[in-house]
PDB file of N, CA, C and O in Angstrom:
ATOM      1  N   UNK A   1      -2.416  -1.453  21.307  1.00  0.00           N
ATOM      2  CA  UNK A   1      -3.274  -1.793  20.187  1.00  0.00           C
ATOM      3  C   UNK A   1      -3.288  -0.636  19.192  1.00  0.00           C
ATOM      4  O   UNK A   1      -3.576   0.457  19.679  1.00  0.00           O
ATOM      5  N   UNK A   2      -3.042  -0.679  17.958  1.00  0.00           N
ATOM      6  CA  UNK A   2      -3.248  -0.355  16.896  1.00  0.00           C
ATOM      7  C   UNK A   2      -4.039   0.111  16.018  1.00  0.00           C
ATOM      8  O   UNK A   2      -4.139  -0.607  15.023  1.00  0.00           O
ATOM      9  N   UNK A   3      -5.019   1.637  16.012  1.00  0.00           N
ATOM     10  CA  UNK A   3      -6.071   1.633  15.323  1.00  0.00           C
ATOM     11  C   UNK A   3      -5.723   2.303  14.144  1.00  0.00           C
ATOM     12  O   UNK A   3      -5.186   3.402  14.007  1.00  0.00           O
ATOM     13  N   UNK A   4      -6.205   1.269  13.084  1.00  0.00           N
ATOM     14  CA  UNK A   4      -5.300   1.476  11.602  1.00  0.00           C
ATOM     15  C   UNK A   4      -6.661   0.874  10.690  1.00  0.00           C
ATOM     16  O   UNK A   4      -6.838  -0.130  10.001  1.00  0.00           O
ATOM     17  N   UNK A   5      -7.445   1.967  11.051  1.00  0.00           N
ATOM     18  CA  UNK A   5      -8.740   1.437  10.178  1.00  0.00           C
ATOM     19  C   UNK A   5      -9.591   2.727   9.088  1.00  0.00           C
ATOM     20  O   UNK A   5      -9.477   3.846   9.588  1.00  0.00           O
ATOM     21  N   UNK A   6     -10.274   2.720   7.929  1.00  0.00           N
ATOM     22  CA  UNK A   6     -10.777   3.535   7.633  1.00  0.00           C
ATOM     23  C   UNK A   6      -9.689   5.165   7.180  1.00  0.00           C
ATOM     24  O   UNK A   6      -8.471   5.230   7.015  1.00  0.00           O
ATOM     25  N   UNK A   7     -10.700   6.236   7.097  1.00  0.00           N
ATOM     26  CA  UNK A   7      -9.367   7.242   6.807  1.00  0.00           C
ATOM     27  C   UNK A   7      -7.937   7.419   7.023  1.00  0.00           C
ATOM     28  O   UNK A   7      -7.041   7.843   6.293  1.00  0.00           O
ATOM     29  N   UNK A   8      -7.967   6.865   8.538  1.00  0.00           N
ATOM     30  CA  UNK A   8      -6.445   7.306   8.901  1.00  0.00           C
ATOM     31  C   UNK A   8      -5.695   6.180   7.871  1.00  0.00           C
ATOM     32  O   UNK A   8      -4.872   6.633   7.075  1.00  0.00           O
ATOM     33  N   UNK A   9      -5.909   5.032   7.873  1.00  0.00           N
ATOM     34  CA  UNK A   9      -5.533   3.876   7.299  1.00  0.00           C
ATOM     35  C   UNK A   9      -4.985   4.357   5.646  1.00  0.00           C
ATOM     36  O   UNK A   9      -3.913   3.995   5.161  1.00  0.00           O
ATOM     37  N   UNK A  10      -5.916   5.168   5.016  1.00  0.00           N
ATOM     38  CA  UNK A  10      -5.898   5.888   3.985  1.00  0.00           C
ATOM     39  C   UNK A  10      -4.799   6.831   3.550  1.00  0.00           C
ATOM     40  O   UNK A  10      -4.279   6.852   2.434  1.00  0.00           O
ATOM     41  N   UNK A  11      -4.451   7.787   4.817  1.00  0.00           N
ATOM     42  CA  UNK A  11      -4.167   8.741   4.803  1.00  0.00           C
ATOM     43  C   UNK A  11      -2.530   8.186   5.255  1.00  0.00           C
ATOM     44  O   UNK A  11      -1.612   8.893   4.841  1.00  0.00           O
ATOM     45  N   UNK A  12      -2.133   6.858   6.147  1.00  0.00           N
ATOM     46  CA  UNK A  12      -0.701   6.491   6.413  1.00  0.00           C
ATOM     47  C   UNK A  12      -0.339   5.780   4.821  1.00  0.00           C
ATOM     48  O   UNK A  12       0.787   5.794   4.322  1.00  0.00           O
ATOM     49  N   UNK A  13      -1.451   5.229   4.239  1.00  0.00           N
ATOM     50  CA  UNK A  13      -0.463   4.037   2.748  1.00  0.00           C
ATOM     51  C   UNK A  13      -0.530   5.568   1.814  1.00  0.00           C
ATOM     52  O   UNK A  13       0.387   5.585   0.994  1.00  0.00           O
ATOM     53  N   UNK A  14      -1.364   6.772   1.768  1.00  0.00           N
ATOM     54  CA  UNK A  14      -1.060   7.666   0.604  1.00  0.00           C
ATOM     55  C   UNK A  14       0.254   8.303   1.143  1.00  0.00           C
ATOM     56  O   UNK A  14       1.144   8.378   0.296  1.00  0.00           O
ATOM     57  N   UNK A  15       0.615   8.873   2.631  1.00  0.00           N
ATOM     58  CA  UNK A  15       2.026   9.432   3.202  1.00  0.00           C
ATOM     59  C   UNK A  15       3.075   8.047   2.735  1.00  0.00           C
ATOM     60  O   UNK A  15       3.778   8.130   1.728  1.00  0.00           O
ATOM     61  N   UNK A  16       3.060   6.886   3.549  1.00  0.00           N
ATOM     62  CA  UNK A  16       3.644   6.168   3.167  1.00  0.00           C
ATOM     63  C   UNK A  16       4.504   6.054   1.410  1.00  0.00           C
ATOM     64  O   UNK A  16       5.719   5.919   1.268  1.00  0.00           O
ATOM     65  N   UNK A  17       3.674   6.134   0.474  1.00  0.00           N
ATOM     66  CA  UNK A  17       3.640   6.483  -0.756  1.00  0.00           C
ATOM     67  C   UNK A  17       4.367   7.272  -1.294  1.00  0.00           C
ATOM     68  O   UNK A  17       5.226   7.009  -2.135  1.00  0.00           O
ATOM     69  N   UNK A  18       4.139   8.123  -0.936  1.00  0.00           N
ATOM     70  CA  UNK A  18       4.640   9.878  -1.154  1.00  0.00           C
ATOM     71  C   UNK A  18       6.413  10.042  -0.681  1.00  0.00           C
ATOM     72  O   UNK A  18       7.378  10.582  -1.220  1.00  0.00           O
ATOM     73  N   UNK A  19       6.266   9.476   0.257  1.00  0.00           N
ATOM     74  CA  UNK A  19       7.476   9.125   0.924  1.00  0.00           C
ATOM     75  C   UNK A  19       8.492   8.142   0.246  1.00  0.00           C
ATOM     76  O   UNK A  19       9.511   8.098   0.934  1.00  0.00           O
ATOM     77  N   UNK A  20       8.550   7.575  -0.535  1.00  0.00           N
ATOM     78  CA  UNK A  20       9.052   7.334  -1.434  1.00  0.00           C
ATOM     79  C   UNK A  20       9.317   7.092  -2.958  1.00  0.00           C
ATOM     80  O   UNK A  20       8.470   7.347  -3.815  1.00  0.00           O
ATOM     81  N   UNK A  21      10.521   6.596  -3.224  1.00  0.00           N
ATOM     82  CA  UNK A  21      10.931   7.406  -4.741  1.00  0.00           C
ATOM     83  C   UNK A  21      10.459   5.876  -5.934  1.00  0.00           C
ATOM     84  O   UNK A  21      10.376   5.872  -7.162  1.00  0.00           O
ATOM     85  N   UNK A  22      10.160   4.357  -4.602  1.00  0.00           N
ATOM     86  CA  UNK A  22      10.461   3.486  -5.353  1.00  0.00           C
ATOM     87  C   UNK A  22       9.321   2.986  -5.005  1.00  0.00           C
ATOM     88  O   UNK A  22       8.848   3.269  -3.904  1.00  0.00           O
ATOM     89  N   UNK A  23       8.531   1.973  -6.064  1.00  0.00           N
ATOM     90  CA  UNK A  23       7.488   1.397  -6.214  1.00  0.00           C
ATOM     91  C   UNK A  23       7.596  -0.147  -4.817  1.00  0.00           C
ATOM     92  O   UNK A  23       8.453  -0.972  -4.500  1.00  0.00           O
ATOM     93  N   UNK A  24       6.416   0.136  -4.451  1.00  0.00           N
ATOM     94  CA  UNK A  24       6.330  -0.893  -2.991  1.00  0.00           C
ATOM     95  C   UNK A  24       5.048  -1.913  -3.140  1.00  0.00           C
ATOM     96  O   UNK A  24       3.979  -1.745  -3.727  1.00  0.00           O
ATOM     97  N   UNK A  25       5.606  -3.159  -2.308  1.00  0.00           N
ATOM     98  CA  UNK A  25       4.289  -4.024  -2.594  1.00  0.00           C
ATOM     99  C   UNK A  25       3.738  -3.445  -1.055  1.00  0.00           C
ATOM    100  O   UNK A  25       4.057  -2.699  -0.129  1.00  0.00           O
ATOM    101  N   UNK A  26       2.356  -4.652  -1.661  1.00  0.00           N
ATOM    102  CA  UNK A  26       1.214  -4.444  -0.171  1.00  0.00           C
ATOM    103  C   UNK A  26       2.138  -4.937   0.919  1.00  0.00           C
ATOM    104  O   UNK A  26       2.385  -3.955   1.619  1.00  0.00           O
ATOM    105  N   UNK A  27       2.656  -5.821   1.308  1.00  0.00           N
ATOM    106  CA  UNK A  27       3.424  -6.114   2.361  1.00  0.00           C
ATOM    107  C   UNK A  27       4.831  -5.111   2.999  1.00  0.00           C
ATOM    108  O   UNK A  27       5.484  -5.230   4.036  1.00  0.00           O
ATOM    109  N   UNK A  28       4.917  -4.115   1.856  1.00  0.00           N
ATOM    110  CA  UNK A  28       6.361  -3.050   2.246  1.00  0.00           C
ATOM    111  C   UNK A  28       5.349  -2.450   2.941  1.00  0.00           C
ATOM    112  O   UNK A  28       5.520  -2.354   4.156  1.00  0.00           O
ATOM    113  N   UNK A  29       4.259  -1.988   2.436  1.00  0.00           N
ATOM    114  CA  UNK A  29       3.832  -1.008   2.808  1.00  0.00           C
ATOM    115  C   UNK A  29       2.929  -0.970   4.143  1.00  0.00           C
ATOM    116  O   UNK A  29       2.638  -0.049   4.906  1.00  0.00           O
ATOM    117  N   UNK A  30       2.610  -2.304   4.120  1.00  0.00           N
ATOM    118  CA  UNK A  30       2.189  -2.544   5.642  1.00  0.00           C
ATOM    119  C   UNK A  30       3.200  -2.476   6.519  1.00  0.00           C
ATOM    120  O   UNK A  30       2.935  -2.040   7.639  1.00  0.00           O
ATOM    121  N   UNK A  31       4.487  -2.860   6.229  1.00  0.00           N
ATOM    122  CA  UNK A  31       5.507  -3.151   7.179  1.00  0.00           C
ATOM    123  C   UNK A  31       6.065  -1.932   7.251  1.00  0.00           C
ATOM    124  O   UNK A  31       6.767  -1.752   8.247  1.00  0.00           O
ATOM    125  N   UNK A  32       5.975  -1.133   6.571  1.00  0.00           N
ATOM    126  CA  UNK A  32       6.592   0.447   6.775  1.00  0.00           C
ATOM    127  C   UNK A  32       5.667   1.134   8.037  1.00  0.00           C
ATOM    128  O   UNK A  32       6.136   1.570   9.088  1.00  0.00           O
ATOM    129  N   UNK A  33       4.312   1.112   7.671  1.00  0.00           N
ATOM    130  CA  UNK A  33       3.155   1.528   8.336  1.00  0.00           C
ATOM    131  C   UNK A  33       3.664   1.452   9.760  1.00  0.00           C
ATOM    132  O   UNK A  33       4.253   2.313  10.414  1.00  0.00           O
ATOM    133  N   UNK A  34       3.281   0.157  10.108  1.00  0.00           N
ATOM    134  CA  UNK A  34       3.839  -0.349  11.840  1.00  0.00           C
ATOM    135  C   UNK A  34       3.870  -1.970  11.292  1.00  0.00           C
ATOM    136  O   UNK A  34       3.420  -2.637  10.360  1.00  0.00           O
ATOM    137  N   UNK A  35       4.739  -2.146  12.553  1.00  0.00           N
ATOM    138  CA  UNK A  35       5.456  -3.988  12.166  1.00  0.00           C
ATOM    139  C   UNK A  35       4.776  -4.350  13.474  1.00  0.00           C
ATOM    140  O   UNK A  35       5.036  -3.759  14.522  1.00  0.00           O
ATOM    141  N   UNK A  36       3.615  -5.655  13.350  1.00  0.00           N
ATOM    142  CA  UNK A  36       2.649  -5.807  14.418  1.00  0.00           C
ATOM    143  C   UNK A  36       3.463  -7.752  14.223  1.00  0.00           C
ATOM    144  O   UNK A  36       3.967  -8.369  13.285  1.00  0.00           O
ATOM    145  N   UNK A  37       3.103  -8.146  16.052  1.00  0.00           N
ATOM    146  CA  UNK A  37       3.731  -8.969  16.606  1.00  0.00           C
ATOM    147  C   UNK A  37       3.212 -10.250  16.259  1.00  0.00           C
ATOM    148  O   UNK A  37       4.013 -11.184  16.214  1.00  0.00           O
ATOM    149  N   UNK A  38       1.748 -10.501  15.951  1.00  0.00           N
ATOM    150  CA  UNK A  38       1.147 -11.657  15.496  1.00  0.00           C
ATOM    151  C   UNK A  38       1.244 -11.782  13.808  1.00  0.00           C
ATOM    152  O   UNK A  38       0.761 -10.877  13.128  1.00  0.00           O
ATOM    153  N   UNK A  39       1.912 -12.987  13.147  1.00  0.00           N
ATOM    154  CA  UNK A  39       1.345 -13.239  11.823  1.00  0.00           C
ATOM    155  C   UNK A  39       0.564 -12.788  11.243  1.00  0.00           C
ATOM    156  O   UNK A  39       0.595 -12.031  10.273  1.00  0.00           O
ATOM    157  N   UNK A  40      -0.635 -13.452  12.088  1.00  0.00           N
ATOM    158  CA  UNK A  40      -2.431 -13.253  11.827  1.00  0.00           C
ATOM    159  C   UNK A  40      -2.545 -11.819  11.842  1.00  0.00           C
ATOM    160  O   UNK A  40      -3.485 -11.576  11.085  1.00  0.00           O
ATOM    161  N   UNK A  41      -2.067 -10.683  12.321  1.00  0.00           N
ATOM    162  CA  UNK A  41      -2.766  -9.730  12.705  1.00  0.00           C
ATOM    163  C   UNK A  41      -1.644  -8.405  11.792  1.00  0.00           C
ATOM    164  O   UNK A  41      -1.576  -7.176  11.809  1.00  0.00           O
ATOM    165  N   UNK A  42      -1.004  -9.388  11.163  1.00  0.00           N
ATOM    166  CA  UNK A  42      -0.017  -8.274   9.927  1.00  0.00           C
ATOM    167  C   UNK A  42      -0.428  -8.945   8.339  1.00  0.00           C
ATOM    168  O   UNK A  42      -0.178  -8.425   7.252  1.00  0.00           O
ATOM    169  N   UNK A  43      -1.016 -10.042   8.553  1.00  0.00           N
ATOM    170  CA  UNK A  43      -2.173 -10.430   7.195  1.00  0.00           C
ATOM    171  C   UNK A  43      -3.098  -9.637   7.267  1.00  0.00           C
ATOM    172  O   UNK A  43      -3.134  -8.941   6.252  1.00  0.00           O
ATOM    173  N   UNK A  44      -4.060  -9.344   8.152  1.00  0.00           N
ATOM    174  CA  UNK A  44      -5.045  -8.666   8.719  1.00  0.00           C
ATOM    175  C   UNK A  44      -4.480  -6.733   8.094  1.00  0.00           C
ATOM    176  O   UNK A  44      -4.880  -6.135   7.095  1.00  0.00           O
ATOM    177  N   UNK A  45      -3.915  -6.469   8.694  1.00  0.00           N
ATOM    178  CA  UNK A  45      -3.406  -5.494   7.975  1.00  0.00           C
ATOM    179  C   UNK A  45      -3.037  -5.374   6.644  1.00  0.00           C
ATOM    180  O   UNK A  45      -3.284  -4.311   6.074  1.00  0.00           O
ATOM    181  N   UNK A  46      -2.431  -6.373   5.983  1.00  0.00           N
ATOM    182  CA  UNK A  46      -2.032  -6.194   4.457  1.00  0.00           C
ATOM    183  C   UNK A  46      -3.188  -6.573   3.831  1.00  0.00           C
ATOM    184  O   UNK A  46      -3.022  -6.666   2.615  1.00  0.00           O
ATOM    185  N   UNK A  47      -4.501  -6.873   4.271  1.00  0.00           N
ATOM    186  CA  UNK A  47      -5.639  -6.850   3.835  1.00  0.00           C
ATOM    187  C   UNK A  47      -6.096  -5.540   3.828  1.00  0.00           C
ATOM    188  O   UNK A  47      -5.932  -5.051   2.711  1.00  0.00           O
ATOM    189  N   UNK A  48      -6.646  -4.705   4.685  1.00  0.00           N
ATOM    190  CA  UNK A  48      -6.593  -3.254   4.890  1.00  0.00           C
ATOM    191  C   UNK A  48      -5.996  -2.422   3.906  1.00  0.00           C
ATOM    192  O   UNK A  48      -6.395  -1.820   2.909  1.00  0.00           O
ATOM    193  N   UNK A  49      -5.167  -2.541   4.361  1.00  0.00           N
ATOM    194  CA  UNK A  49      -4.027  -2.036   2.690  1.00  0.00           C
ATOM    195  C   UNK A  49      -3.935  -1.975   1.314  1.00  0.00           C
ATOM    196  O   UNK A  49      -3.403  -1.166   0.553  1.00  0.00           O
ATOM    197  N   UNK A  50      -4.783  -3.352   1.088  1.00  0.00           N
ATOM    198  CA  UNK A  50      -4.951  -3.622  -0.067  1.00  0.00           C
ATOM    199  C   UNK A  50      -6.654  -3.191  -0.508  1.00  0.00           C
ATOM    200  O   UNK A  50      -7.332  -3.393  -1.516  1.00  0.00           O
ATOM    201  N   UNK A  51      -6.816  -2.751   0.337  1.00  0.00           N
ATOM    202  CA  UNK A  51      -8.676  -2.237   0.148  1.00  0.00           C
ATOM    203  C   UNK A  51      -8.310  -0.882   0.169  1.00  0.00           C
ATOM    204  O   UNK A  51      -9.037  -0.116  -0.463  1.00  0.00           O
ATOM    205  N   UNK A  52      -7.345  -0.425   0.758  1.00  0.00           N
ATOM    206  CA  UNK A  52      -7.793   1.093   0.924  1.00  0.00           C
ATOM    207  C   UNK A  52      -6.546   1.480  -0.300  1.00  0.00           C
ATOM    208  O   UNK A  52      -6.658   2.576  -0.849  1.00  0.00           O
ATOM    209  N   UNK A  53      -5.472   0.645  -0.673  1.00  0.00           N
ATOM    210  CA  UNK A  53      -5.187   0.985  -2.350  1.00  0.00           C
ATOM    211  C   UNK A  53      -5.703   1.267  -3.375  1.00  0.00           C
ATOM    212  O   UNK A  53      -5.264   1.898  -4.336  1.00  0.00           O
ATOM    213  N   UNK A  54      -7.271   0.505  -3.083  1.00  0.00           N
ATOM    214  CA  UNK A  54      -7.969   0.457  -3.700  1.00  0.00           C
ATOM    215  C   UNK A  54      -9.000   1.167  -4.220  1.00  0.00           C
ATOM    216  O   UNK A  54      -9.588   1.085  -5.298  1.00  0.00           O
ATOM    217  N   UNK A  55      -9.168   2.129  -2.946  1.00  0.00           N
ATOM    218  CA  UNK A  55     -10.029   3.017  -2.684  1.00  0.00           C
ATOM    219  C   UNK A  55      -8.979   4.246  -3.376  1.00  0.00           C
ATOM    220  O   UNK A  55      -9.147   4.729  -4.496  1.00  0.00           O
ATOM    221  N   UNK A  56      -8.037   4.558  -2.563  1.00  0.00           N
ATOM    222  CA  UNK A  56      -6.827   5.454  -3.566  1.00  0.00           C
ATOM    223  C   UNK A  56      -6.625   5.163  -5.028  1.00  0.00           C
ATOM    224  O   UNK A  56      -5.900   5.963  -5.620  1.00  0.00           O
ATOM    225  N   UNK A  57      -7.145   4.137  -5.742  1.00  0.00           N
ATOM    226  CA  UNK A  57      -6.481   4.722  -7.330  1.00  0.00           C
ATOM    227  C   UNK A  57      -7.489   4.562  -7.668  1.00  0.00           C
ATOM    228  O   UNK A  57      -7.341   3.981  -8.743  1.00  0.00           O
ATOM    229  N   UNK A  58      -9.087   4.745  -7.395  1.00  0.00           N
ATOM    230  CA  UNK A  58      -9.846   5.676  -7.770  1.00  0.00           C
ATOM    231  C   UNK A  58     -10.216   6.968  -8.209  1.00  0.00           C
ATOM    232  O   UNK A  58     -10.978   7.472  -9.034  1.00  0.00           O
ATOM    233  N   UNK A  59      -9.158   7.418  -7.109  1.00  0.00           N
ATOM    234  CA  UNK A  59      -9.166   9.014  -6.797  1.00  0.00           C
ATOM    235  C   UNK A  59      -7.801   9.442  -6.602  1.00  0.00           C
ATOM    236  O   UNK A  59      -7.613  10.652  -6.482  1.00  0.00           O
ATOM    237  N   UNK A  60      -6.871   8.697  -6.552  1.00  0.00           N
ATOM    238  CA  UNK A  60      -5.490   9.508  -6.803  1.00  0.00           C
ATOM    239  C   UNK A  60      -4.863   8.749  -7.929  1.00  0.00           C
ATOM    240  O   UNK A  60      -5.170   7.560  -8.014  1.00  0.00           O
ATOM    241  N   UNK A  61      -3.977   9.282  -8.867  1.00  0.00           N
ATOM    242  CA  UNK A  61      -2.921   9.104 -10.172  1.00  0.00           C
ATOM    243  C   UNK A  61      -1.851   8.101  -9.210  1.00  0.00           C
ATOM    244  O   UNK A  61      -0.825   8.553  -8.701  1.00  0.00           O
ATOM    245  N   UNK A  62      -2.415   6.287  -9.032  1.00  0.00           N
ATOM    246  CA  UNK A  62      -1.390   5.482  -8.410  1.00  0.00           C
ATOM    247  C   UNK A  62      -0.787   4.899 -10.014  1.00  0.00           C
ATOM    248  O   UNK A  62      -1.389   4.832 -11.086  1.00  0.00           O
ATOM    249  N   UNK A  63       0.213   4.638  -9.767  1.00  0.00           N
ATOM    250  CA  UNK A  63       0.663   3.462 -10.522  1.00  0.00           C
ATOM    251  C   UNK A  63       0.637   2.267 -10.165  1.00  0.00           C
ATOM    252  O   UNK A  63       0.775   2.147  -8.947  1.00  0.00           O
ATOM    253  N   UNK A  64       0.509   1.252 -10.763  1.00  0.00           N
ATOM    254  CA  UNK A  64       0.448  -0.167 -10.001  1.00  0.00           C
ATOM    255  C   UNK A  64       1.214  -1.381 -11.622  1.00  0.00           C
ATOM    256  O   UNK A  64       0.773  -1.703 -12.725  1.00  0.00           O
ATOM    257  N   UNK A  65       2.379  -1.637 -10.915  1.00  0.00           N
ATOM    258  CA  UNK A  65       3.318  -2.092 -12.099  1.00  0.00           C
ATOM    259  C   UNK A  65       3.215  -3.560 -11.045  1.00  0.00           C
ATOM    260  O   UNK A  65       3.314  -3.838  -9.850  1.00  0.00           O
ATOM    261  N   UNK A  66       2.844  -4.530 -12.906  1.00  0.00           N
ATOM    262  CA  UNK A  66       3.727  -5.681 -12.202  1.00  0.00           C
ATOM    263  C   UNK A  66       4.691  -6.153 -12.560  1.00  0.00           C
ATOM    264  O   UNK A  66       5.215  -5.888 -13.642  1.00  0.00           O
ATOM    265  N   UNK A  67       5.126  -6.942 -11.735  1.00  0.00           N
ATOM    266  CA  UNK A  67       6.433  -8.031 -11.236  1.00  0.00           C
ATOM    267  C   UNK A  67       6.005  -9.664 -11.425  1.00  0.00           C
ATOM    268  O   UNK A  67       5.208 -10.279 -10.717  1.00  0.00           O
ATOM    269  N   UNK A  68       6.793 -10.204 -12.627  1.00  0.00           N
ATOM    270  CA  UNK A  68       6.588 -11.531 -12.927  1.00  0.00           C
ATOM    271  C   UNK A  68       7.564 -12.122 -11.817  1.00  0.00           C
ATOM    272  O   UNK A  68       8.757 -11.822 -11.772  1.00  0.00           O
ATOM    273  N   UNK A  69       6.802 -13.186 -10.722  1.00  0.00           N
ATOM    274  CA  UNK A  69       7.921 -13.801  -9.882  1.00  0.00           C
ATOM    275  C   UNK A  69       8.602 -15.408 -10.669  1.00  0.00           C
ATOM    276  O   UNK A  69       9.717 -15.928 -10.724  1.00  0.00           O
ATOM    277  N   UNK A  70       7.017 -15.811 -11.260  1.00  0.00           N
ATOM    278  CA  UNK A  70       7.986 -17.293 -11.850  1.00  0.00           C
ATOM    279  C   UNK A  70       6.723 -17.128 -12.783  1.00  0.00           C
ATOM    280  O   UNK A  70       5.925 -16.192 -12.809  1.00  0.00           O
ATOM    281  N   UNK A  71       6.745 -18.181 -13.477  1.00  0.00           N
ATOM    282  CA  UNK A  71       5.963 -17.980 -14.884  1.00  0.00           C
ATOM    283  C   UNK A  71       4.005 -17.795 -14.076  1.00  0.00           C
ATOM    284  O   UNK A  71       3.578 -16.675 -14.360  1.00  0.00           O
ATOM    285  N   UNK A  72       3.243 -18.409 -13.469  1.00  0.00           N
ATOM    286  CA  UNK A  72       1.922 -18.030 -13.287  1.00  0.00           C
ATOM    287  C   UNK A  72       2.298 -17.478 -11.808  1.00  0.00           C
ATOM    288  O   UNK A  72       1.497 -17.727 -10.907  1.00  0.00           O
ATOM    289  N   UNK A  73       3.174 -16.929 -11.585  1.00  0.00           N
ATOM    290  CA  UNK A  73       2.886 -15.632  -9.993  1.00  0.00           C
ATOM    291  C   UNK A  73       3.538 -14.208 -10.297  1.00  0.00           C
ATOM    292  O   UNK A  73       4.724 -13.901 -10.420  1.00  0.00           O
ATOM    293  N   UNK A  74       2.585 -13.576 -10.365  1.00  0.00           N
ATOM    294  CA  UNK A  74       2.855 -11.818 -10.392  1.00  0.00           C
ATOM    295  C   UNK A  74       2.883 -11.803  -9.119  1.00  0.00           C
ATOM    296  O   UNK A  74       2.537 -12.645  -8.291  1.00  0.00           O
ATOM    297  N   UNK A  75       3.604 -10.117  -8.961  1.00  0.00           N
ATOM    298  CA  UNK A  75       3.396  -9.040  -7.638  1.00  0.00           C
ATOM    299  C   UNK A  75       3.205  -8.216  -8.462  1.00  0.00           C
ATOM    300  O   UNK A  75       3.543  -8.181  -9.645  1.00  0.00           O
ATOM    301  N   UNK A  76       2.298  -7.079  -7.459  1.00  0.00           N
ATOM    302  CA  UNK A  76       2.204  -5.901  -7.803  1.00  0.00           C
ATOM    303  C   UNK A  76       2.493  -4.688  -6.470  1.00  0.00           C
ATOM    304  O   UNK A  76       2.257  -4.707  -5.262  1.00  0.00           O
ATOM    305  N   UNK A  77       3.206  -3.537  -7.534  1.00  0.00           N
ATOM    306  CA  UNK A  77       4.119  -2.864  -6.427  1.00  0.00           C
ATOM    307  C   UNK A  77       3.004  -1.526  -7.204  1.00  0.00           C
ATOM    308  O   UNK A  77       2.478  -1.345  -8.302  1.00  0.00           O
ATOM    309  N   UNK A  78       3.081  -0.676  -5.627  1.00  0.00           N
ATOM    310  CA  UNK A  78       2.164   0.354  -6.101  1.00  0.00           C
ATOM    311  C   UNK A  78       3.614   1.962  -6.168  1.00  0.00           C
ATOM    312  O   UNK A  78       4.746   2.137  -5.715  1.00  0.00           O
ATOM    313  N   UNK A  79       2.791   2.622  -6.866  1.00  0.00           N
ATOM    314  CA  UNK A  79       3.884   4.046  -6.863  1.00  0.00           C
ATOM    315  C   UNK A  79       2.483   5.608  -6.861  1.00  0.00           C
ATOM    316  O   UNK A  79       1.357   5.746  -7.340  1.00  0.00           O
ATOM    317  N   UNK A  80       3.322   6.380  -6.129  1.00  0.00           N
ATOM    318  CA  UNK A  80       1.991   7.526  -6.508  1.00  0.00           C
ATOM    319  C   UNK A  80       2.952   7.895  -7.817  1.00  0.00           C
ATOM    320  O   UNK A  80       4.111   7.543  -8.037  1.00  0.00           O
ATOM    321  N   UNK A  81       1.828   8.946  -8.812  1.00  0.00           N
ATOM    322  CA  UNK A  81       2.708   8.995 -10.010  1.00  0.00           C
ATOM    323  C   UNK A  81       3.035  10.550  -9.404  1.00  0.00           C
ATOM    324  O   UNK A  81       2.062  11.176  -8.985  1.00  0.00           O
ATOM    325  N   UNK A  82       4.396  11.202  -9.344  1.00  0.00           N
ATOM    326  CA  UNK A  82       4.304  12.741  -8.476  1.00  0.00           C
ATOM    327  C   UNK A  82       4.352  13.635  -9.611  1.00  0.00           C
ATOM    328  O   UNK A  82       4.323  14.809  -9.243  1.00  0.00           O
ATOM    329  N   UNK A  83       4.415  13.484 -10.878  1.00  0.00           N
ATOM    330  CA  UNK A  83       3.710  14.795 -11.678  1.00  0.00           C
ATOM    331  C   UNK A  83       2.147  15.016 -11.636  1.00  0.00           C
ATOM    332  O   UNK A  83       1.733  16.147 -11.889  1.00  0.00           O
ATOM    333  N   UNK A  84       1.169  13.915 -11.302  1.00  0.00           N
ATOM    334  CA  UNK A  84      -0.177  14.402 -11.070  1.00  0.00           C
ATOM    335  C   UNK A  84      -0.681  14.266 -10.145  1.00  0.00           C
ATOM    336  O   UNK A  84      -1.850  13.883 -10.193  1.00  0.00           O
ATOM    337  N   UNK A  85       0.101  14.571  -8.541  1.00  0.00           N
ATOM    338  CA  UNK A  85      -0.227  14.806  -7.189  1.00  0.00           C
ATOM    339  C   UNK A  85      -1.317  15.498  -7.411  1.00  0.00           C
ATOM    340  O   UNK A  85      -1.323  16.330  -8.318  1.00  0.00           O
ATOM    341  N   UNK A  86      -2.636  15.237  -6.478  1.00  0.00           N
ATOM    342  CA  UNK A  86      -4.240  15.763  -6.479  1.00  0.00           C
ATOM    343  C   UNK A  86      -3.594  16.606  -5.165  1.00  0.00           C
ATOM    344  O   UNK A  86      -2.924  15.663  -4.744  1.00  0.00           O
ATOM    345  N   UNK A  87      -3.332  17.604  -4.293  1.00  0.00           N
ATOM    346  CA  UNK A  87      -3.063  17.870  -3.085  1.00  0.00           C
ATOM    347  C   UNK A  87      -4.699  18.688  -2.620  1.00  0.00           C
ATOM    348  O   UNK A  87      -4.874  19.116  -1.479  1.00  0.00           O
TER     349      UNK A  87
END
């Protein structure tokens, strides 16, 4: 079992982040995190993810670009911006 809640949760999508050069959706970034065996319980996570993104571009310089998929469905892919890393 998997405890991926609260700070640490925080602290794997800002590493996660950092760790790369290219802008990621909520679902890369859950699936980078850890790849969990139930459907239900990797929705459950990309929920998480998407709250504690949330909580990060409050307080850290994220980018968040979107992606037109067909005329009324966006994605949005997040990026840290690395000239104004807070360390």
């Amino acid at each position: 079992m998997h405890r991926l809640y609260g700070t640490y949760l925080l602290y794997l999508v800002e590493e996660t982040l950092r760790k790369t050069e290219t802008p990621l959706s909520i679902k890369e970034i859950s699936e980078r995190i850890v790849r969990l065996d139930s459907p239900r319980e990797q929705y459950n996570l990309q929920e998480r993810v998407r709250r504690a993104l949330g909580v990060l571009e409050a307080h850290q310089p994220i980018i968040k670009q979107m992606h037109r998929i067909s005329t009324n469905v966006y994605s949005f892919k997040y990026q840290i911006h690395q000239h104004e890393q807070l360390y």
